[in-house]
C-alpha positions as CSV (number, residue, x, y, z in Angstrom):
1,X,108.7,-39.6,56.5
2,X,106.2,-42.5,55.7
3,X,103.1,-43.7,55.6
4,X,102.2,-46.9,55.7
5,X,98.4,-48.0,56.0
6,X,97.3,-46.2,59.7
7,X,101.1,-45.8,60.8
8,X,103.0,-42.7,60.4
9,X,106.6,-42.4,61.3
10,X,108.3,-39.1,61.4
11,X,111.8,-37.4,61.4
12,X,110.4,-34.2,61.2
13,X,107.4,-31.5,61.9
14,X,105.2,-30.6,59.0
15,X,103.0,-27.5,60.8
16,X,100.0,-26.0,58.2
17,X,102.2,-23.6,56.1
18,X,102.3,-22.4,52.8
19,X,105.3,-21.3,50.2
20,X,107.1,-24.7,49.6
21,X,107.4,-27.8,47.6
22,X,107.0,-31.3,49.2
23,X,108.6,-34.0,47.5
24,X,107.0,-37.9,47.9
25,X,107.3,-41.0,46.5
26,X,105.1,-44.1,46.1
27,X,106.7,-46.8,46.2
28,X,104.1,-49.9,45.9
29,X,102.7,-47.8,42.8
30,X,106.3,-46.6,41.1
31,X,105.5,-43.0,41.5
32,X,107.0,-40.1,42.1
33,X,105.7,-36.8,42.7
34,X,105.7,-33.1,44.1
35,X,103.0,-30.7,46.1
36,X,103.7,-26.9,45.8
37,X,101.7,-24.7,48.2
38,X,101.9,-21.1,47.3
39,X,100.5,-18.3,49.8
40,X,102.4,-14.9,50.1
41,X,104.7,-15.5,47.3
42,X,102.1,-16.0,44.6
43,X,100.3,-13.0,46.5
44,X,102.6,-11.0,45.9
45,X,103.3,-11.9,42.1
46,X,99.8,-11.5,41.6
47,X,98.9,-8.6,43.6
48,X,101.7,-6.1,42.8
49,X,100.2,-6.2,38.7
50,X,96.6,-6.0,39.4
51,X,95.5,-7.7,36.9
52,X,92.1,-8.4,36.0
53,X,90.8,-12.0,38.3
54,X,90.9,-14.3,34.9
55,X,94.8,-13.7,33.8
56,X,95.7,-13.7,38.0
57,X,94.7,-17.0,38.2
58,X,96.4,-18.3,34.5
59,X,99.2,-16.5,35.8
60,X,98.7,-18.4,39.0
61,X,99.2,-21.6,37.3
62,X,101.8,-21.1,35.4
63,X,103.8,-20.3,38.5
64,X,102.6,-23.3,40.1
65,X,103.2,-25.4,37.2
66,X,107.0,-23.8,37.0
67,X,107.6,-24.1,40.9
68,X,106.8,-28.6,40.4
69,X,109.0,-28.6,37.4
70,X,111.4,-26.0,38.1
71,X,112.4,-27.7,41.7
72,X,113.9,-30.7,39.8
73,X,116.8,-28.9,38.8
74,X,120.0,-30.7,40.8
75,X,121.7,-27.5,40.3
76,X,121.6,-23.5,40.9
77,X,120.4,-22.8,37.1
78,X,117.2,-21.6,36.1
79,X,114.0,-22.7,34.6
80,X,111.6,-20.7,32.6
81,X,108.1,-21.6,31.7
82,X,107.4,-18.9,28.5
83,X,103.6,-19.4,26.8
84,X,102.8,-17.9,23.4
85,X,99.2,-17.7,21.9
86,X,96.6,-16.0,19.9
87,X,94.1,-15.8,22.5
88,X,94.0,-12.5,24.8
89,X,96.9,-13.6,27.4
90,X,99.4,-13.5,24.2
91,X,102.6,-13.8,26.8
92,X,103.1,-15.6,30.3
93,X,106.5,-15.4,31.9
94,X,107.5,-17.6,34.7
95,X,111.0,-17.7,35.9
96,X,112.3,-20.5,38.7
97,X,115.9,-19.3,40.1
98,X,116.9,-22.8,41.7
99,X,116.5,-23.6,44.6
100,X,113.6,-21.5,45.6
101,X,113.0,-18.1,44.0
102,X,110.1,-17.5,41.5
103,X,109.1,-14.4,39.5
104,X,106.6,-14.1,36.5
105,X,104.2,-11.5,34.8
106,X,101.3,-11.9,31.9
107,X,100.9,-9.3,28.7
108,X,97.1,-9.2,27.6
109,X,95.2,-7.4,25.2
110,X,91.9,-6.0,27.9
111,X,89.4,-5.7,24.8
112,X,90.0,-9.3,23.8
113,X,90.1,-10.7,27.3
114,X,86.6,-9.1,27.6
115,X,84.8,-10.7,24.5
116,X,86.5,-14.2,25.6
117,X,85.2,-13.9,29.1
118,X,81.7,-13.4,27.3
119,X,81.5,-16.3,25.4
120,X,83.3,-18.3,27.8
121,X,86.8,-18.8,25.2
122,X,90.3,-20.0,26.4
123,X,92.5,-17.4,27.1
124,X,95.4,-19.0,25.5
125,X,95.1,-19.9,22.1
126,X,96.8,-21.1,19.7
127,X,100.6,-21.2,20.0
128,X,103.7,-22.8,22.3
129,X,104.4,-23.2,25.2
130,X,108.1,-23.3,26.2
131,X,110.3,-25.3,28.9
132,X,113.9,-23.7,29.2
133,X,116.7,-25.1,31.5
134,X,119.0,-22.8,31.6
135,X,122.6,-23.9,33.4
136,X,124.5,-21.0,33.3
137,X,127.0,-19.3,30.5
138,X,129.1,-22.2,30.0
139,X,126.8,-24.7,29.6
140,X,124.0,-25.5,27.1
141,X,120.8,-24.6,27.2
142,X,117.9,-27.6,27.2
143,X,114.2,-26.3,26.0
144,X,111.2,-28.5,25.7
145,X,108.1,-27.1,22.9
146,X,104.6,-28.1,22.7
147,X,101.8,-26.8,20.9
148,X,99.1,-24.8,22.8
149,X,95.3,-25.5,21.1
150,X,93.2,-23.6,24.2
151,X,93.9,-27.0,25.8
152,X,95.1,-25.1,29.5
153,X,98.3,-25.8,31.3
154,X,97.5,-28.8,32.7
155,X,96.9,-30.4,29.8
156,X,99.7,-28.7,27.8
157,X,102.1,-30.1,30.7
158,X,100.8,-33.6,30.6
159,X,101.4,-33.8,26.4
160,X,105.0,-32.3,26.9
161,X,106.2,-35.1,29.0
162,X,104.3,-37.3,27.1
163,X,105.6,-35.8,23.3
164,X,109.4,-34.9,24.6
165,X,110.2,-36.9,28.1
166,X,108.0,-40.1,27.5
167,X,107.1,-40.1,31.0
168,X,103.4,-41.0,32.0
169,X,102.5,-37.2,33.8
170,X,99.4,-36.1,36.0
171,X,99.3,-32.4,36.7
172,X,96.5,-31.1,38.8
173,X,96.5,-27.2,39.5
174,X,94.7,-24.8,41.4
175,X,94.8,-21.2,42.0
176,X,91.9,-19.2,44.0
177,X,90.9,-15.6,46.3
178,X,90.3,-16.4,49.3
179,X,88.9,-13.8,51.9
180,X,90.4,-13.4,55.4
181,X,90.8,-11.5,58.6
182,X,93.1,-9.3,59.6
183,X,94.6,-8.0,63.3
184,X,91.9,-5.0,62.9
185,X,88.9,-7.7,62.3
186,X,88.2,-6.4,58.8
187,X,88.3,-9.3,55.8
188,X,90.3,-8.9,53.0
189,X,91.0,-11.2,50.2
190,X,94.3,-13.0,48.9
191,X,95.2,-15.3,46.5
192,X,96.3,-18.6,46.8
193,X,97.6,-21.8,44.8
194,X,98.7,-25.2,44.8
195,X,99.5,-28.4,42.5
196,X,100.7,-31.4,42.7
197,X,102.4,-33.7,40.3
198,X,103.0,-37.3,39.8
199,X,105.3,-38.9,37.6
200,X,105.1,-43.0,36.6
201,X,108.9,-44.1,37.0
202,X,108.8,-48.1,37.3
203,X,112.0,-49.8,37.2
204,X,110.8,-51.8,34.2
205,X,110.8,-50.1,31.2
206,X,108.0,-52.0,29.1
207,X,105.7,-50.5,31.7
208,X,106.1,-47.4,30.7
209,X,104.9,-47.7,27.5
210,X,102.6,-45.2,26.3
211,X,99.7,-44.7,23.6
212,X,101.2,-42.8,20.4
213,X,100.7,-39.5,19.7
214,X,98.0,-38.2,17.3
215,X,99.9,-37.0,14.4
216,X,97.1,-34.8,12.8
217,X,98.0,-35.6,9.4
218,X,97.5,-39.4,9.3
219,X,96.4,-41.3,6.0
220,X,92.5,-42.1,6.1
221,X,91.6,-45.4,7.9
222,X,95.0,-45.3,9.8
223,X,94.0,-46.9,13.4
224,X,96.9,-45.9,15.9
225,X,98.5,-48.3,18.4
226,X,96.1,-48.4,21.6
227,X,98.3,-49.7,24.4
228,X,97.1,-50.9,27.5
229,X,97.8,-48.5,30.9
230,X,100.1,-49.9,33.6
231,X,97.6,-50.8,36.2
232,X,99.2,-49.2,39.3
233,X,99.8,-46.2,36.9
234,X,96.0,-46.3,36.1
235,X,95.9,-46.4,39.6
236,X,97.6,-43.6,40.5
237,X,95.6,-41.0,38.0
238,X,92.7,-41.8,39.4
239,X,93.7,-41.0,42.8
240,X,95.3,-37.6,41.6
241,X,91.9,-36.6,39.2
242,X,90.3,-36.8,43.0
243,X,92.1,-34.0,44.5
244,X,89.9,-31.3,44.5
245,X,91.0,-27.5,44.4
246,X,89.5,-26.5,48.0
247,X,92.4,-29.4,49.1
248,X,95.1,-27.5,47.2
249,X,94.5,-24.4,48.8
250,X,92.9,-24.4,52.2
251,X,95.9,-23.5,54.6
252,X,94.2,-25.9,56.9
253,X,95.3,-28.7,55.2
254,X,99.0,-29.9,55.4
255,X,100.7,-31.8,52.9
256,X,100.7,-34.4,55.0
257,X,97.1,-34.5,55.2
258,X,96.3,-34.4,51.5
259,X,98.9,-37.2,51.1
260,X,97.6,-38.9,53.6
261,X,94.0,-38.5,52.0
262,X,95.0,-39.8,48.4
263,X,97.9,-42.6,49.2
264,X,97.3,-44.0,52.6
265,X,96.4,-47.4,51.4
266,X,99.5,-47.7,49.6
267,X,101.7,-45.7,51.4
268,X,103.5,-42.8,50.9
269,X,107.2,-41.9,51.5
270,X,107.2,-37.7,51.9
271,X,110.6,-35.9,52.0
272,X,112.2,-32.7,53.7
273,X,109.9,-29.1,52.0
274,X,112.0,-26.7,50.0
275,X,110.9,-23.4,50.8
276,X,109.7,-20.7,47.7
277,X,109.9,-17.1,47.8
278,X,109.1,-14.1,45.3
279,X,112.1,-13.1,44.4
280,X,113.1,-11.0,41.2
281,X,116.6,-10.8,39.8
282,X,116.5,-7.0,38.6
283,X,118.7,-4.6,40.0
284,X,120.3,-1.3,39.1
285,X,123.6,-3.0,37.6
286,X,121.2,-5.6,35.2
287,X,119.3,-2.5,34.4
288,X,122.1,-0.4,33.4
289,X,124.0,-3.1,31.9
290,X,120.5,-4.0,30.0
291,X,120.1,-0.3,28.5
292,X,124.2,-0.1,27.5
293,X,123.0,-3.3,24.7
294,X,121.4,-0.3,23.0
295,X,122.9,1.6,20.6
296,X,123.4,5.1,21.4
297,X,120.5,7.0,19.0
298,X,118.0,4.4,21.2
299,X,119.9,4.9,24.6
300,X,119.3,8.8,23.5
301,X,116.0,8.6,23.2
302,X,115.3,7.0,26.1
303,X,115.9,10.1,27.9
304,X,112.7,11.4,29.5
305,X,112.0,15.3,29.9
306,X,113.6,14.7,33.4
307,X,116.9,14.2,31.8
308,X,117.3,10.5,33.1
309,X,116.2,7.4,31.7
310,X,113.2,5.3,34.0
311,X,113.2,1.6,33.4
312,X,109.8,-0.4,34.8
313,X,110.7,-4.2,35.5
314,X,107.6,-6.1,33.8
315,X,108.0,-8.5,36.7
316,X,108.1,-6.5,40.4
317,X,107.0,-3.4,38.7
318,X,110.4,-1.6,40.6
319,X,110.8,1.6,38.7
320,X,114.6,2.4,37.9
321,X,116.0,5.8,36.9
322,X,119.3,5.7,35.5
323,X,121.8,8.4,34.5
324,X,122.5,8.9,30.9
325,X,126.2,9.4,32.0
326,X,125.8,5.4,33.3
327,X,125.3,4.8,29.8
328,X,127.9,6.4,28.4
329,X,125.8,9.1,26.9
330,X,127.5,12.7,26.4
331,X,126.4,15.0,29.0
């Protein structure tokens, strides 16, 4: 599909729906990008934990931010965004299943979360967040690090492409409650998310160059090399920074339209939606075969007053209760 100034050709229908990632491309500005849209599926992540409204929506991000990275992978591996801090969210988990299945959870300390809400403090701290590509058991796993300062996910995103890809990255995310109807006329709310992602690729390396990181530690009246943006990058951010967060989630506005909204000067090429779902790997097998990597005094005392053992999954919440003889526990 593309659009060119007013014209729009298309090869195929793009109706108002949520739950997938649009890939596009920019040709006249050497970009390349993603949308995610995110209605039931992050819903449902979110929902199922009930967590309090300020670690949903971190928790929010992160899954949007895994879903534009995630759905690069060429291959059926998986991708995990994991986030590690001093602040009161102290763990995010996001896993991506290529092609389209996503799963995470949060850990957060309620006491702490309360004082930082008060005094208006990041809820990550200090820390890392980490990038994994996993490819499966025969092949090598890939796993990107950068520091977490309260900066926010955006912001942690943009530094890792910049610190271990060196590829000029915009992220933009957003993540909100929004209240609707149902088929009995009562209003209820639901949460909703979206991002977008563009990526300066030109054919011509010099262009790419970007301004040196801050090392932290450099001698006294060391000036760092300032290089000057690409302007059809420069371009390009400030068309992204313009996207606001009612445009990422209103279900009334397409892909297509927000596109449309931020490129149509320059034209946009927008290809085929993948489709996301909420979809978590546990089962009884992984369970079983989970608990039988503990030795047998731990597998013993697993064993509730009941007489089996009950396994929570920290992502769906599924409650599992497994035999001790599945465990090859004496009877």
């Amino acid at each position: 599909m593309v659009f060119w100034g007013n014209r729009l050709s298309s090869t195929f229908q793009d109706p108002v729906s949520l739950d997938h990632v649009t890939p596009f491309a920019v040709e006249t500005l050497d970009v390349r990008g993603k949308t995610v849209r995110l209605g039931e599926t992050v819903n449902s992540i979110l929902g199922r934990h009930n967590y309090p409204e300020p670690v949903s929506a971190l928790l929010g991000e992160a899954v949007v931010l895994t879903v534009l990275l995630g759905a690069s992978l060429k291959f059926e591996g998986r991708f995990q965004l994991q986030a590690r801090s001093d602040g009161p969210v102290d763990l995010l988990v996001v896993d991506f299943d290529a092609p389209d299945r996503v799963r995470g959870y949060a850990r957060f300390d309620a006491e702490r979360l309360a004082i930082a809400q008060s005094i208006n403090a990041p809820l990550l701290g200090r820390g890392l967040l980490g990038l994994t590509v996993d490819q499966g058991q025969d092949m090598s796993q890939y796993q990107g690090i950068v520091a977490l300062d309260g900066q926010g996910l955006e912001a942690a995103a943009q530094q890792y492409f910049v610190q271990s890809e060196q590829i000029p990255t915009r992220v933009r995310l957003a993540v909100g409650s929004l209240t609707r109807p149902d088929i009995t006329g009562s209003t209820h709310s639901c949460w909703r998310a979206g991002g977008i992602i563009v990526q300066f690729l030109p054919s011509a390396n010099r262009r790419q160059t970007i301004r040196d990181l801050d090392p932290g530690d450099a001698p006294q009246g060391v000036v760092l090399t300032e290089v000057d943006e690409d302007e059809a990058w420069r371009e390009a951010q400030v068309l992204v920074s313009t996207v606001a967060d009612d445009e990422l989630l209103d279900p009334e506005i397409s892909d297509i339209d927000l596109l449309y909204r931020l490129f149509h000067e320059r034209g946009v090429r927008v290809f085929e939606p993948q489709s996301i779902i909420e979809k978590c790997r546990c089962s009884q097998e992984r369970i079983t075969g989970m608990l039988n990597s503990f030795s047998i005094q731990e597998r013993s005392s697993m064993v509730g007053d009941d007489g089996v053992i009950g396994v929570t999954c920290e992502f769906c919440s599924m409650h599992y209760k497994v035999n001790p003889l599945d465990v090859n526990l004496p009877p």
